[in-house]
C-alpha positions in Angstrom: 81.8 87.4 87.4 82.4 86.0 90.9 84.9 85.3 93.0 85.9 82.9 96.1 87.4 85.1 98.8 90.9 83.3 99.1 92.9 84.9 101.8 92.1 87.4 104.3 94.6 88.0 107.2 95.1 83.9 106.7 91.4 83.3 107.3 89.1 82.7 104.4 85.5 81.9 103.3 83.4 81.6 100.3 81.6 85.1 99.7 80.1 84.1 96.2 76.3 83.8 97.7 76.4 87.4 98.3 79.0 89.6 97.3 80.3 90.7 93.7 83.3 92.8 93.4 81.9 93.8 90.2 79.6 95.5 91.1 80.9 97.6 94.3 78.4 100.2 93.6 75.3 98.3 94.7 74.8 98.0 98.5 75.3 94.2 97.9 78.9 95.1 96.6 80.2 96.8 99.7 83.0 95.3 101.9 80.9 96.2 105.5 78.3 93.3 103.9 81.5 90.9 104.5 82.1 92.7 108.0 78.2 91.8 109.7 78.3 88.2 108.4 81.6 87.7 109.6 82.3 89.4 112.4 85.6 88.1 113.5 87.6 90.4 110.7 86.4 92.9 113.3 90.0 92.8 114.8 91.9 92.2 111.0 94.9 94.3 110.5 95.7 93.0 106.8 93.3 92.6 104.2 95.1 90.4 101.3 92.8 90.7 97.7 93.0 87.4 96.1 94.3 86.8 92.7 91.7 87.0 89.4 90.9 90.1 91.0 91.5 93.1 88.5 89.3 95.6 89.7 87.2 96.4 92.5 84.8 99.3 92.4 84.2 103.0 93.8 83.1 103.2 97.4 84.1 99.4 97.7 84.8 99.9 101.0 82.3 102.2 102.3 81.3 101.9 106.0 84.0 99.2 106.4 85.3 99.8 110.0 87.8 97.3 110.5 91.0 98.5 111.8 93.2 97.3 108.5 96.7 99.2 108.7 97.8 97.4 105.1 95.9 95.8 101.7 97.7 94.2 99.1 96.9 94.3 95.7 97.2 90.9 93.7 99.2 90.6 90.3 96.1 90.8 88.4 94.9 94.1 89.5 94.3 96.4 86.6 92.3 99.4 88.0 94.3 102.3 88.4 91.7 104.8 90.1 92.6 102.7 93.2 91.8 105.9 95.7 88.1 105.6 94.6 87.9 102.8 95.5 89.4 102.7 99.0 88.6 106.0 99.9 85.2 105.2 101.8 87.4 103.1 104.5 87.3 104.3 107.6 90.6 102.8 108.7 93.9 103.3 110.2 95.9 102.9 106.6 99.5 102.9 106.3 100.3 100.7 104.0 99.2 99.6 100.5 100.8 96.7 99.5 101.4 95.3 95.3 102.6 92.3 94.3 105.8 91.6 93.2 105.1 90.6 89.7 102.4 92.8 88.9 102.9 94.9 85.5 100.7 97.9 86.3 101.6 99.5 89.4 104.8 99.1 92.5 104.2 100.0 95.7 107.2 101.9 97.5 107.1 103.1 101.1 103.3 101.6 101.2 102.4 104.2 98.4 101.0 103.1 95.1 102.6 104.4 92.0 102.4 103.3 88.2 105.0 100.6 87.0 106.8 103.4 85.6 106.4 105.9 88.7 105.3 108.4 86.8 101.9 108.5 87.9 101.4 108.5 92.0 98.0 106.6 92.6 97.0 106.3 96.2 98.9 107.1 99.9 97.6 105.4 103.0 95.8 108.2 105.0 97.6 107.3 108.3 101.4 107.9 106.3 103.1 111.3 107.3 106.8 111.9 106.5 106.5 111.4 102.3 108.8 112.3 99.9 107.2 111.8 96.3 109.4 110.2 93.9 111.1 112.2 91.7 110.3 111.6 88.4 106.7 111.7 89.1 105.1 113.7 87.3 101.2 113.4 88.0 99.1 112.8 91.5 95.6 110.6 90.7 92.5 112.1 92.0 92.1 111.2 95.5 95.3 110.1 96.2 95.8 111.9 99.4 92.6 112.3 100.5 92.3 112.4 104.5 95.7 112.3 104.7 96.5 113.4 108.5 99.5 115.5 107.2 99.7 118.9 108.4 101.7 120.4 105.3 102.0 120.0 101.7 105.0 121.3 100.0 108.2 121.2 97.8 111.8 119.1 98.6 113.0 120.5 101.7 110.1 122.9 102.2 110.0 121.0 105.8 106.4 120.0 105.0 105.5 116.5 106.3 104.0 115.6 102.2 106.9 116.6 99.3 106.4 116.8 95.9 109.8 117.0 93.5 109.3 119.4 90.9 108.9 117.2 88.4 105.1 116.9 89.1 103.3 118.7 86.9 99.5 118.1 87.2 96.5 117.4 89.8 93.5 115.2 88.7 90.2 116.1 91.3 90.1 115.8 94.9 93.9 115.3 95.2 94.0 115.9 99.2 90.3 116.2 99.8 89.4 116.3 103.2 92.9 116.3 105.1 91.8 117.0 108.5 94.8 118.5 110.0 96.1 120.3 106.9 97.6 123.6 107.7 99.5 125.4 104.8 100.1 124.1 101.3 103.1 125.2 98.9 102.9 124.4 95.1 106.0 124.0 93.3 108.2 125.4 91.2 107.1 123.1 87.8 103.3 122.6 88.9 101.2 123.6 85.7 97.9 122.2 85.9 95.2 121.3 88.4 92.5 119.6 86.8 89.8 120.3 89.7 89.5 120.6 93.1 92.5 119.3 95.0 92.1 121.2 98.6 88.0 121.0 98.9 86.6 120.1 102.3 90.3 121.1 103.9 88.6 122.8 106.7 92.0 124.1 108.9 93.6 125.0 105.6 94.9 128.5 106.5 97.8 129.3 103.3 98.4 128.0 100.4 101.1 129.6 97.7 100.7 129.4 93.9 103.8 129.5 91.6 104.0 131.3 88.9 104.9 128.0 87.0 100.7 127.1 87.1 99.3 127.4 84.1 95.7 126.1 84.6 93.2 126.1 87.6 89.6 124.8 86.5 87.3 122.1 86.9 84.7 122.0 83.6 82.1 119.2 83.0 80.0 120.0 79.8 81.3 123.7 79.2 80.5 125.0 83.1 83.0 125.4 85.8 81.9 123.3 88.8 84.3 123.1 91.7 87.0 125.2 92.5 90.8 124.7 93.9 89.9 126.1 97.5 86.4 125.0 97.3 85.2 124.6 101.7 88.1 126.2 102.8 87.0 129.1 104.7 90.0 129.9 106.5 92.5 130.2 103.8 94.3 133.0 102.2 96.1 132.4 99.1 99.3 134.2 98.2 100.3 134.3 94.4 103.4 134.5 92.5 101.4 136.1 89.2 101.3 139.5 89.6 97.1 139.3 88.4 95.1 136.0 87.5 96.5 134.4 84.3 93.8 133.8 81.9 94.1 129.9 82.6 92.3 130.1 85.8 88.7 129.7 86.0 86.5 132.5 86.9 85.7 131.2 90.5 89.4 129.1 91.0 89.6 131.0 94.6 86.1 130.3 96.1 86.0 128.7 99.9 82.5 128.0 100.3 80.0 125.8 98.3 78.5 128.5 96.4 81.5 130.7 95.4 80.9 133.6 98.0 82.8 134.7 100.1 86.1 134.2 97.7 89.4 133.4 100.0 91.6 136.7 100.6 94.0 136.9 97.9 97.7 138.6 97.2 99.8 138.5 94.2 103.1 139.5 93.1 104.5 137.0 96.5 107.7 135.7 96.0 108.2 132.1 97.4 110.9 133.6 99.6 108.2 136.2 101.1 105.6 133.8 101.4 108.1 131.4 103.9 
């Protein structure tokens, strides 16, 4: 189905020649098609999604390199993996934007959370200061991804992203590629990471583990694929178990692509050691 482009930064056009949300996956579906035929969004700082839109694909906005610092979702919108589909941009992001009467999802401090706020969806990569909402109790897959926070931590860990302790579980890729990421401390109440939520954090250096985690693994058809530390090759990861726990896959520690060298590991750290 297609669409008429309604409103963008009060400037609109008819895109339904050329350009499908529906299918974002094609080359014909990408935003940066809209971008060379129209190149005066080149200096757009607010992208406004029109209404009838419920979904807009992964990679929607790959290559698009206008300088948008907020996009606001309509009342229709319906897709919750919202950081697939953004995370292509190549923008300054700080704020994502959902309307007021929509039933799905709220936006609070230009983060994108389920209606209930149990489910954080998607953080603007340009945001630093956060303070998860507590009550939250899961974090989508690529909801931080190239965040330019230096620090992931718990309430008044003094890291620039906290998590309350209510948050229990990581879908894939939850902070992939943070540029500037530094040192990352789980939790007490973090049980399970479903996948790989640190790959590609080059300048990650620490990262501590609770004993409260239950489950490290990422499995697709029986096989363990990508691990929590995954193309970190400066970490060093300091454990609260005193030995793995028989949750964690075989490789959950591995920094580089093909699971050798493994990051330096110590167990038996208490939290008040590791800080």
């Amino acid at each position: 189905m297609l669409y008429d482009w309604n409103t963008v930064v009060g400037w609109g056009w008819n895109f339904s020649k050329d350009y499908n949300f529906w299918d974002a996956t094609s080359q014909t579906g990408h935003f940066y098609k809209i971008l060379a035929a129209h190149g005066d969004l080149k200096n757009a700082t607010k992208l406004v999604i029109p209404e009838r839109v419920s979904k807009m694909g992964n990679c929607c906005f790959y290559n698009c390199t206008i300088s948008l610092d907020t996009i606001v979702f309509p009342n229709d919108y319906t897709y919750e993996a919202i950081g697939s589909t953004v995370h292509m941009i190549q923008a300054n992001l700080q704020n994502y934007t959902i309307r007021s009467d929509n039933p799905h999802f709220d936006s609070i401090n230009g983060i994108v959370y389920s209606e209930d706020h149990k489910r954080l969806l998607v953080c603007p990569k340009n945001k630093t200061n956060i303070r998860v909402l507590d009550g939250t109790t899961y974090i989508s897959g690529q909801a931080f991804e190239k965040n330019i926070s230096k620090s992931v931590g718990p309430y008044d860990s003094g890291a620039e992203i906290e998590f309350p302790n209510t948050v229990e579980t990581f879908n894939w890729s939850v902070f992939h590629s943070m540029p500037y990421l530094r040192w990352a401390e789980l939790w007490n109440g973090f049980k399970y990471s479903y996948g790989d939520p640190f790959v590609n954090c080059a300048n990650l250096e620490s990262l501590y583990i609770p004993s409260s985690v239950i489950t490290i693994q990422r499995v697709s058809n029986g096989q363990e694929m990508v691990n929590i530390v995954c193309y970190c090759p400066k970490v060093k990861i300091y454990c609260e178990p005193t030995s793995k726990p028989s949750g964690w896959a075989n490789y959950w520690n591995a920094k580089t692509p093909n699971n050798s060298p493994l990051a330096d590991t110590y167990w038996g750290v208490s939290r008040e050691t590791y800080r």
